[in-house]
VOROZA-800426 format. One record per residue: residue number from 0; residue in one letter; x, y, z of N, C-alpha, C in turn. Coordinates in steps of 0.001 Angstrom, whole numbers, m for minus. Atoms other than C-alpha are relative to their C-alpha. Layout:
<atoms>
(NUM,A,(X,Y,Z),(X,Y,Z),(X,Y,Z))
...
</atoms>
This chain:
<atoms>
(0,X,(935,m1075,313),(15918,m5118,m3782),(692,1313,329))
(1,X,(m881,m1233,m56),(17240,m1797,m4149),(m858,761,628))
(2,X,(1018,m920,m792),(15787,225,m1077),(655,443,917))
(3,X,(m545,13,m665),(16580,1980,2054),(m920,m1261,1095))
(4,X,(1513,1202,m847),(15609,m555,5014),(m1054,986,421))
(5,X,(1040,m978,m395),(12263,907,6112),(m383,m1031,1055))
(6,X,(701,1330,m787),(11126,m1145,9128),(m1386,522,346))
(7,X,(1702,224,97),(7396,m1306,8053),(m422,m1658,m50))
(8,X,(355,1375,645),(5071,m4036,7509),(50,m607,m1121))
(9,X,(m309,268,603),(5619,m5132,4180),(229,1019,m1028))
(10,X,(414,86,1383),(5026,m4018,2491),(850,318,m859))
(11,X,(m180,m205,1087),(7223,m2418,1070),(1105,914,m182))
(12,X,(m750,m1096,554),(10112,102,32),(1439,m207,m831))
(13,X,(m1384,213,223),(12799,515,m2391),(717,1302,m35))
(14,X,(m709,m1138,m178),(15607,2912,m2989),(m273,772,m1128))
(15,X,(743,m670,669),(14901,5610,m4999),(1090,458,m1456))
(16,X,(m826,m194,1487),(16747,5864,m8954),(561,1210,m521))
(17,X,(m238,m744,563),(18182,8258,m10427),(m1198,1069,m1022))
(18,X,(1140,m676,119),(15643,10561,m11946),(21,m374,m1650))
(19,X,(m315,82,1438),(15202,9247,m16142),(m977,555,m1018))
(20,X,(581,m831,1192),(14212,10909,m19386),(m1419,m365,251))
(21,X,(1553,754,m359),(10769,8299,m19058),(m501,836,538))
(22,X,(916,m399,m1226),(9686,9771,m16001),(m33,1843,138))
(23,X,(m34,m1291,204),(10727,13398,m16866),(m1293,805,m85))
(24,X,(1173,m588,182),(7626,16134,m16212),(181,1604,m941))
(25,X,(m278,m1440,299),(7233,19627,m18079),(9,1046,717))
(26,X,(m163,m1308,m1167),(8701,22553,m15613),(m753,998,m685))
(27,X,(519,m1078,784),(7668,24690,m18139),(m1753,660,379))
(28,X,(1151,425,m309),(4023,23220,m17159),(m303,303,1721))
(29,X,(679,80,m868),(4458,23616,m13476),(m1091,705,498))
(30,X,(583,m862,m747),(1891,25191,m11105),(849,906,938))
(31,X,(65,m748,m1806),(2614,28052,m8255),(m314,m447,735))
(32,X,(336,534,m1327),(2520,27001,m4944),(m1208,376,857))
(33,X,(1094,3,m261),(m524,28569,m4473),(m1166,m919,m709))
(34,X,(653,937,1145),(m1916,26655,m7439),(230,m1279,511))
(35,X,(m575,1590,m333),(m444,23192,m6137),(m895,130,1245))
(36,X,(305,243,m1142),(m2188,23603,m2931),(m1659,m410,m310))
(37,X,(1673,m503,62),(m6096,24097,m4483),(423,m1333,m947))
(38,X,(m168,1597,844),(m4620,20731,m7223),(m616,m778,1516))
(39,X,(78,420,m1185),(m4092,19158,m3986),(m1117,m352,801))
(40,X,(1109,13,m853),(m7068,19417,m2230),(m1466,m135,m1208))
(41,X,(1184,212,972),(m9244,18872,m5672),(738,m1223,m828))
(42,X,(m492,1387,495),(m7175,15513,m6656),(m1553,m838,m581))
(43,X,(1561,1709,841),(m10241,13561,m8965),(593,m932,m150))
(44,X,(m49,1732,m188),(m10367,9844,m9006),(1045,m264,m1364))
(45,X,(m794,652,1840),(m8569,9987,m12628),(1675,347,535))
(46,X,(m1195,m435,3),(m5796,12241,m11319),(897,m1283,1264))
(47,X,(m742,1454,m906),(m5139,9191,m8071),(438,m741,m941))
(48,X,(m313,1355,397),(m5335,6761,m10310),(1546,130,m1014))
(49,X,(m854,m40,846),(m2598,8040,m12646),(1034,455,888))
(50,X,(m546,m680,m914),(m517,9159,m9708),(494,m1795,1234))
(51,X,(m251,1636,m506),(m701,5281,m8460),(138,m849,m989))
(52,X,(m232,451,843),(m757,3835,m11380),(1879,m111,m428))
(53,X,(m1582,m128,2),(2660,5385,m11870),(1297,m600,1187))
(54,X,(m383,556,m949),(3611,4478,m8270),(375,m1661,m98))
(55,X,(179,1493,6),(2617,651,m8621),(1131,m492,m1188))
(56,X,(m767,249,963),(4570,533,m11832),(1527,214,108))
(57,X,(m1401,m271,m808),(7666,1755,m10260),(729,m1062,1020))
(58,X,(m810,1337,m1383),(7806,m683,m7394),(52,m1441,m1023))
(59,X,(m607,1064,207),(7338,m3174,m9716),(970,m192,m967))
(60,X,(m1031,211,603),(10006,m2591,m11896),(1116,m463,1066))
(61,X,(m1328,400,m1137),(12437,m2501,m8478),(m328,m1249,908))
(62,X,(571,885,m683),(10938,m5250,m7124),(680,m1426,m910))
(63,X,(197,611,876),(11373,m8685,m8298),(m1672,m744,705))
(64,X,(1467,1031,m71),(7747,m10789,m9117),(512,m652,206))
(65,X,(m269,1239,186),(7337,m13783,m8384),(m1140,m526,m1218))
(66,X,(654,535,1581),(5867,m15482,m12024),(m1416,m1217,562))
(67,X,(1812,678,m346),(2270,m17402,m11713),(888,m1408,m109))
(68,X,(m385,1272,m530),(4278,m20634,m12425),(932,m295,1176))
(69,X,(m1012,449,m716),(6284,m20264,m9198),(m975,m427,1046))
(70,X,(681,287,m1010),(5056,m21249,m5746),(m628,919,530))
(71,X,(125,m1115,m591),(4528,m18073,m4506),(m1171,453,m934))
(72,X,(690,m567,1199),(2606,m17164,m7862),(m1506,m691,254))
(73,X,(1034,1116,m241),(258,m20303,m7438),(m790,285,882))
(74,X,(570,m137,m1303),(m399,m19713,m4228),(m1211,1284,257))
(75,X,(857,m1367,57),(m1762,m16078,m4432),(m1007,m307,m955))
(76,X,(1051,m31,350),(m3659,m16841,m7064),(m1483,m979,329))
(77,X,(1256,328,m1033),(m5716,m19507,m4996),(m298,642,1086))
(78,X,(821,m472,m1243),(m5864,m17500,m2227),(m943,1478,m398))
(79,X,(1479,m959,3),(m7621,m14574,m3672),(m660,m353,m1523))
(80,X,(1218,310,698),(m10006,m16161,m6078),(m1337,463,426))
(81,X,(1636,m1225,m3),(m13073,m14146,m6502),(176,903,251))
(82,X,(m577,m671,m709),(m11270,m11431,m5204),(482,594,m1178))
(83,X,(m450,m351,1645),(m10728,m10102,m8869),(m740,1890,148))
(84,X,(496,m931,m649),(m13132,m7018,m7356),(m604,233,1127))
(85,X,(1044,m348,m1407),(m14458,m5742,m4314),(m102,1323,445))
(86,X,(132,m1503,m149),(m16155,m2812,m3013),(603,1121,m1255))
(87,X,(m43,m536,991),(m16167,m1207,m6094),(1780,619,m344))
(88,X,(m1683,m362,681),(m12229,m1493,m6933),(360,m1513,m517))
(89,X,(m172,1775,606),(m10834,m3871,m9313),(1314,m146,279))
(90,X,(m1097,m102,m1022),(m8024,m5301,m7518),(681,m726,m963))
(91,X,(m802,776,972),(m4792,m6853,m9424),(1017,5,1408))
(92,X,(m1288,899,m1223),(m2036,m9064,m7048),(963,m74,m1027))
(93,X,(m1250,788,96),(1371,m9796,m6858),(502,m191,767))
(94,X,(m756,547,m1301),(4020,m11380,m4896),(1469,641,m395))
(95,X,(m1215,m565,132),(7352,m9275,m4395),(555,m1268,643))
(96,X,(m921,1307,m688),(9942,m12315,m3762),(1137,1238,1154))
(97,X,(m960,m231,m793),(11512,m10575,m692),(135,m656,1337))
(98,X,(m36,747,m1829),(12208,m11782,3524),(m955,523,364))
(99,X,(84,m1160,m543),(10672,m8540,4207),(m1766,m869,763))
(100,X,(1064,647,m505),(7084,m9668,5976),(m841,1465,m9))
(101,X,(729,m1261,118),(4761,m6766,4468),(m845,m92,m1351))
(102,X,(961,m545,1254),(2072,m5990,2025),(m796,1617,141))
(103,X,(156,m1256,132),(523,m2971,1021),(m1413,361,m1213))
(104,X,(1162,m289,1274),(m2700,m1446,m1501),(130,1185,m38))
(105,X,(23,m1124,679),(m3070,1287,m3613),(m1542,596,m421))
(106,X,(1568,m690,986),(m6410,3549,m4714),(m30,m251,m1005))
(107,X,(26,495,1281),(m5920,1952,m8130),(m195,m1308,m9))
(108,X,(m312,1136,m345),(m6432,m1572,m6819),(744,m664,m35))
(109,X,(m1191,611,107),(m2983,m2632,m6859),(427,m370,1368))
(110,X,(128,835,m1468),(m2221,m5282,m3770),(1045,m852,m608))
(111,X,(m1106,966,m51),(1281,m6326,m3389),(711,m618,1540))
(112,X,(m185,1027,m1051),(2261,m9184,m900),(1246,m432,159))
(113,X,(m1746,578,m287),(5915,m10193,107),(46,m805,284))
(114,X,(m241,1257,m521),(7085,m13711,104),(m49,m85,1582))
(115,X,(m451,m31,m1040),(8097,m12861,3397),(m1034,m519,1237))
(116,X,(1107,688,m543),(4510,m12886,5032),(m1000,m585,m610))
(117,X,(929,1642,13),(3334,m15662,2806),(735,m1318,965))
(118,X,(m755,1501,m828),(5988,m18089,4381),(86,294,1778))
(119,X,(486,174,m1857),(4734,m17026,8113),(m1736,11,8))
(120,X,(1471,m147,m392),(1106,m16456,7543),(m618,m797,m650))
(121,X,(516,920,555),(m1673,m19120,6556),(m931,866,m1120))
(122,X,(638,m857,1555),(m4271,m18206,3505),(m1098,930,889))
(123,X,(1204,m911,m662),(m7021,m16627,5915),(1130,1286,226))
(124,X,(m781,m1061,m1319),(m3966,m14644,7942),(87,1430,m1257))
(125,X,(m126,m680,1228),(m3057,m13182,4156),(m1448,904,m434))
(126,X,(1606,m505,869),(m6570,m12420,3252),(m372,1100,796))
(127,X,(751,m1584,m563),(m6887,m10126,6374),(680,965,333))
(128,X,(m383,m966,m61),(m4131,m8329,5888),(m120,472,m1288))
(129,X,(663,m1031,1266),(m5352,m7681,2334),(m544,473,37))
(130,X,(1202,m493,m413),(m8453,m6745,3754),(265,946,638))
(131,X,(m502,m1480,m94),(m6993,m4495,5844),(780,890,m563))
(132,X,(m371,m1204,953),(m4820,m2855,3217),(m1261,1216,m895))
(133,X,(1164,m371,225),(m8198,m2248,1334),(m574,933,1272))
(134,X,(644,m1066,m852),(m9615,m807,4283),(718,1294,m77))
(135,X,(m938,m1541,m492),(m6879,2010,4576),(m447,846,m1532))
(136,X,(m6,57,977),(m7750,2401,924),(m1404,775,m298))
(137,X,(1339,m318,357),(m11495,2690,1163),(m507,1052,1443))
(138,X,(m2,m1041,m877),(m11358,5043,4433),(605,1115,m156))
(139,X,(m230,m1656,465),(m9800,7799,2324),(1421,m279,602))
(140,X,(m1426,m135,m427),(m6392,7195,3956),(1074,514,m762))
(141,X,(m812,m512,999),(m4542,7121,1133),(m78,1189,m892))
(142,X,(144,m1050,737),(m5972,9996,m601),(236,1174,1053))
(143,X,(m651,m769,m666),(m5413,11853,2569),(1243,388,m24))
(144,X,(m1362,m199,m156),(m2079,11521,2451),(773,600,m644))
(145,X,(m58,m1305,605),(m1710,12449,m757),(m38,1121,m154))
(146,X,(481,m1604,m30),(m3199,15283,m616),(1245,945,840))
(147,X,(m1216,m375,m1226),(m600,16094,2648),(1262,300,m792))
(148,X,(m1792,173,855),(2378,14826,489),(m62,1552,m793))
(149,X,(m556,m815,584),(1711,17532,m2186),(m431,1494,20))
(150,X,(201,m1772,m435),(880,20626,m241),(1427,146,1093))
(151,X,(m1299,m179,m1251),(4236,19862,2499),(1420,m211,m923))
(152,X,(m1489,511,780),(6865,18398,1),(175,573,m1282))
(153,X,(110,m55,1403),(8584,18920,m2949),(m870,103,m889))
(154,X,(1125,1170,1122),(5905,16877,m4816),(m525,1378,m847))
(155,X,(758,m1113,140),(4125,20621,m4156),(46,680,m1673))
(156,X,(m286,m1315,845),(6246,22257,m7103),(332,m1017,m1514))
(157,X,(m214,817,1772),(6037,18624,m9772),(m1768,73,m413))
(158,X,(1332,271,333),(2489,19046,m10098),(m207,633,m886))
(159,X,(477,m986,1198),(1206,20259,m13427),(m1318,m974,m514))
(160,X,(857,557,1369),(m1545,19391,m15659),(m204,538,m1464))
(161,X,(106,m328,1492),(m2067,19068,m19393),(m1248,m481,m382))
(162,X,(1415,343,868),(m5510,19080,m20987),(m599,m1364,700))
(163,X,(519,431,m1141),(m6667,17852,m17752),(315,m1353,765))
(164,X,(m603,1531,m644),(m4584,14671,m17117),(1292,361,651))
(165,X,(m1293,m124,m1234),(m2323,14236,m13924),(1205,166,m752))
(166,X,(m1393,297,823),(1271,14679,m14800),(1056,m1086,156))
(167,X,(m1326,1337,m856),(3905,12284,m14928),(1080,799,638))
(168,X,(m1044,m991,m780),(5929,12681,m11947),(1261,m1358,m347))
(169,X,(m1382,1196,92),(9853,11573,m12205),(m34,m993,1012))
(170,X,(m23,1554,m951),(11177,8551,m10291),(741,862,1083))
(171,X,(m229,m1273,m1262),(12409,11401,m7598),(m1604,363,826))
(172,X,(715,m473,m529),(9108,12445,m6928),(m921,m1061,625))
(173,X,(870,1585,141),(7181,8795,m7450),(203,m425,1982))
(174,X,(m828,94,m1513),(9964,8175,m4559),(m937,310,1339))
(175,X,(135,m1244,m1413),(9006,10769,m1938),(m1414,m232,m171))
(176,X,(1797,324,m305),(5033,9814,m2828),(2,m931,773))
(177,X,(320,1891,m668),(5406,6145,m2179),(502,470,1472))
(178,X,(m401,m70,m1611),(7294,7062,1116),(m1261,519,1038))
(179,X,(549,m1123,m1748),(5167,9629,2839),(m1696,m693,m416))
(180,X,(1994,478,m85),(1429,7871,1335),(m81,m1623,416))
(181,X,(262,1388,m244),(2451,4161,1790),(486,m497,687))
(182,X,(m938,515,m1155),(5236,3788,3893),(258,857,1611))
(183,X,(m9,m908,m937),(4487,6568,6790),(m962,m1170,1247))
(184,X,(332,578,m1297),(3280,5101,10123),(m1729,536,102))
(185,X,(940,m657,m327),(m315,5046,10403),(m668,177,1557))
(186,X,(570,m53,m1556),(m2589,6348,13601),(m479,m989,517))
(187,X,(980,1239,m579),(m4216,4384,16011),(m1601,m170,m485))
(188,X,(1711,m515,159),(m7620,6004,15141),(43,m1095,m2205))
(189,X,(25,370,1073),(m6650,4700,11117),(133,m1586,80))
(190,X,(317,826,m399),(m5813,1684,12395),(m1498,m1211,60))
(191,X,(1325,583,m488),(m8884,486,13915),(m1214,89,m1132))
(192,X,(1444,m437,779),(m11178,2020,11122),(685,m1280,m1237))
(193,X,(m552,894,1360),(m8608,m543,8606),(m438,m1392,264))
(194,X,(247,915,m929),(m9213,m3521,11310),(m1333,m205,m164))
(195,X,(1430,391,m175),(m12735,m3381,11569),(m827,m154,m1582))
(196,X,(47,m389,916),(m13188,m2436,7981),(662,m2273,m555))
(197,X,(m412,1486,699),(m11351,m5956,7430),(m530,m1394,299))
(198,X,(1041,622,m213),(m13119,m7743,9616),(m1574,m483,m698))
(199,X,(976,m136,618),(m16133,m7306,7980),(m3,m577,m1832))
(200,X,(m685,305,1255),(m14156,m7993,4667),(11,m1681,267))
(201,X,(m253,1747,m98),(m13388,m11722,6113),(m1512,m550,660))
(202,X,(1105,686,m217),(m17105,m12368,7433),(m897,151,m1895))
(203,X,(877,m105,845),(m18876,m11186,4118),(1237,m773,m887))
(204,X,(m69,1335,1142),(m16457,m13767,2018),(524,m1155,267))
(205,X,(182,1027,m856),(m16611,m16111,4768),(1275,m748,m193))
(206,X,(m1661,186,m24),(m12975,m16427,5117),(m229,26,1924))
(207,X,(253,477,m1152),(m12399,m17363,8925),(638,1605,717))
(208,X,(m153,m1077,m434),(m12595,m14211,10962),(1087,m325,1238))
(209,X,(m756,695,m1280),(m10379,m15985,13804),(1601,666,m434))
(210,X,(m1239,m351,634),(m7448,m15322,11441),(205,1288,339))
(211,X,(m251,m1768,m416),(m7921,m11417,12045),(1227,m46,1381))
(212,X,(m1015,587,m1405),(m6174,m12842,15791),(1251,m517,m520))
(213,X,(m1186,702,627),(m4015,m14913,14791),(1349,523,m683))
(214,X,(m933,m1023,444),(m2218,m12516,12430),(736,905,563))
(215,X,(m359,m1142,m1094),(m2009,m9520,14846),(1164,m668,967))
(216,X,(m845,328,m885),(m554,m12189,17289),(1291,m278,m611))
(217,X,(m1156,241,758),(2240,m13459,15176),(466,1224,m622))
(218,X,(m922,m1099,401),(3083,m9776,13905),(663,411,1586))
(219,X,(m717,m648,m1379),(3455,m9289,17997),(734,m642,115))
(220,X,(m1310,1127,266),(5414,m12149,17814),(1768,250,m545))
(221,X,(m1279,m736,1336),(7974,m10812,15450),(388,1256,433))
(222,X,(56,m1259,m264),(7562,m7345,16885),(2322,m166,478))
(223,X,(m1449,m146,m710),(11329,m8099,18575),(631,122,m1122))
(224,X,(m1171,m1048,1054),(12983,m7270,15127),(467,m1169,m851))
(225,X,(25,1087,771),(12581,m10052,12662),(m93,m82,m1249))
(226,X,(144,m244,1091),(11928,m8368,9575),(m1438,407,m283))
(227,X,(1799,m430,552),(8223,m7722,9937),(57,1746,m450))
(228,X,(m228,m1394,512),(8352,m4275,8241),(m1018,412,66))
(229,X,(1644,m340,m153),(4856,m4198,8503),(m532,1090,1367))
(230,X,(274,m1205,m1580),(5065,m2772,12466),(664,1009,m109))
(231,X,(m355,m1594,m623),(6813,269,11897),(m1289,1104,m625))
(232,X,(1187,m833,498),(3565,1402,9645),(m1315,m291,762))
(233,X,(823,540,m922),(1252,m782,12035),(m156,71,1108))
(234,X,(m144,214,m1863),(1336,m580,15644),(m821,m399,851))
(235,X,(1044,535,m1280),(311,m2024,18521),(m839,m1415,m204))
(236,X,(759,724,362),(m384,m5386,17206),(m1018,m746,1086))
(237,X,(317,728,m1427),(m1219,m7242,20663),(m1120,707,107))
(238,X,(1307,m374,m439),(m3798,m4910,21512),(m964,87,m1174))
(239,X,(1292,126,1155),(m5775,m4905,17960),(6,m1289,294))
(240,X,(373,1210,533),(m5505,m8416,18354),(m935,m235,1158))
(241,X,(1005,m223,m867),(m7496,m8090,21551),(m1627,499,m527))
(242,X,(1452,m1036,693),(m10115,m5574,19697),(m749,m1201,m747))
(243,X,(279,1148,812),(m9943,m8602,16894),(m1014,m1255,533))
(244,X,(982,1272,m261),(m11059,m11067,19188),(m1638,44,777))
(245,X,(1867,m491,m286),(m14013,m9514,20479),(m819,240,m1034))
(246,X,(1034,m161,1153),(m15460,m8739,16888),(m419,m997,m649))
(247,X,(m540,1668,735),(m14226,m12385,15876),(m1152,m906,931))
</atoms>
């Protein structure tokens, strides 16, 4: 996979391409940096979605799938059956074939899973770290971040719109999104609101809330430098898994 290492939880990172004609935006079109800041902070649900949309489509070109007839393919799709929507997002899976032990979700319902922590975690353990991706998802996290990314970075000066649809940003900018909205380290306080948020996710589709433990413990497990990529965006698994077992 073409990335730098990122030691997160899965989810996720690759290296970032050369910038191509495809992904090219109109400068001509940009905003002022006063203008990018008031985009920014008035992002509508159409302009995320085309702003992740583009994201999701990126990783999975650098990514490889794994194909529905493989094991990995099979597998995901029994473990989230019924799981086609929830909480008003319609969710679409895949399995990146990497070591890496990380997954990750998008405000567009896009939920990608790494071989890595299917071949350590059982089907509940999976389900509640989907659940907690979703949570970070449905607590505004991610649109926070956004928002952050393109009033502090670059991003600030690719933003344009045309007859009111987001713009396409290059595979330079896509880059520097995915980093600072999906792969940045979240708080403790975001944390807990993703945790409990998932919890609640594994009692209402009576998936075994025990697993919430279980998971946490085996990412503390790994914490000594094993590939879980998941803890450099996660932290502190040991003690959520404490929080876990009191809600559990």
């Amino acid at each position: 996979m073409k990335r730098r290492d990122f030691l997160l939880w899965s989810t996720l990172a690759s290296g970032i391409s050369a910038v191509s004609p495809a992904w090219a935006f109109n400068i001509g079109k940009m905003l002022d940096a006063g203008k990018d800041l008031a985009q920014s902070e008035n992002l509508s649900d159409a302009d995320l979605k085309s702003y992740f949309d583009q994201m999701s489509a990126q990783m999975d070109a650098q990514n490889q799938v794994a194909g529905p007839s493989t094991a990995y393919g099979k597998r995901l799709v029994k473990l989230t059956q019924g799981l086609n929507k929830y909480d008003g997002l319609n969710l679409n899976f895949k399995v990146y074939q990497t070591k890496e032990i990380n997954a990750f979700a998008m405000a567009n319902g896009t939920i990608r899973v790494y071989s890595g922590l299917m071949d350590e975690f059982s089907d509940d353990e999976i389900r509640y770290v989907i659940g907690h991706e979703i949570g970070h998802v449905q607590a505004g996290h991610t649109k926070a971040r956004i928002q952050t990314a393109m009033r502090t970075s670059a991003l600030k000066n690719a933003v344009s719109a045309t007859g009111g649809k987001a713009a396409a940003l290059a595979e330079s900018e896509l880059g520097a999104l995915f980093e600072q909205v999906i792969l940045a380290q979240h708080s403790q306080g975001n944390e807990r609101e993703a945790d409990d948020y998932a919890m609640k996710f594994m009692k209402a589709k009576k998936y075994s809330p025990q697993a919430c433990v279980t998971a946490l413990e085996k990412l503390d497990a790994l914490s000594g430098g094993s590939g879980a990529s998941w803890l450099s965006t996660h932290p502190s698994p040991k003690e959520r898994a404490e929080r876990m077992r009191a809600q559990a």
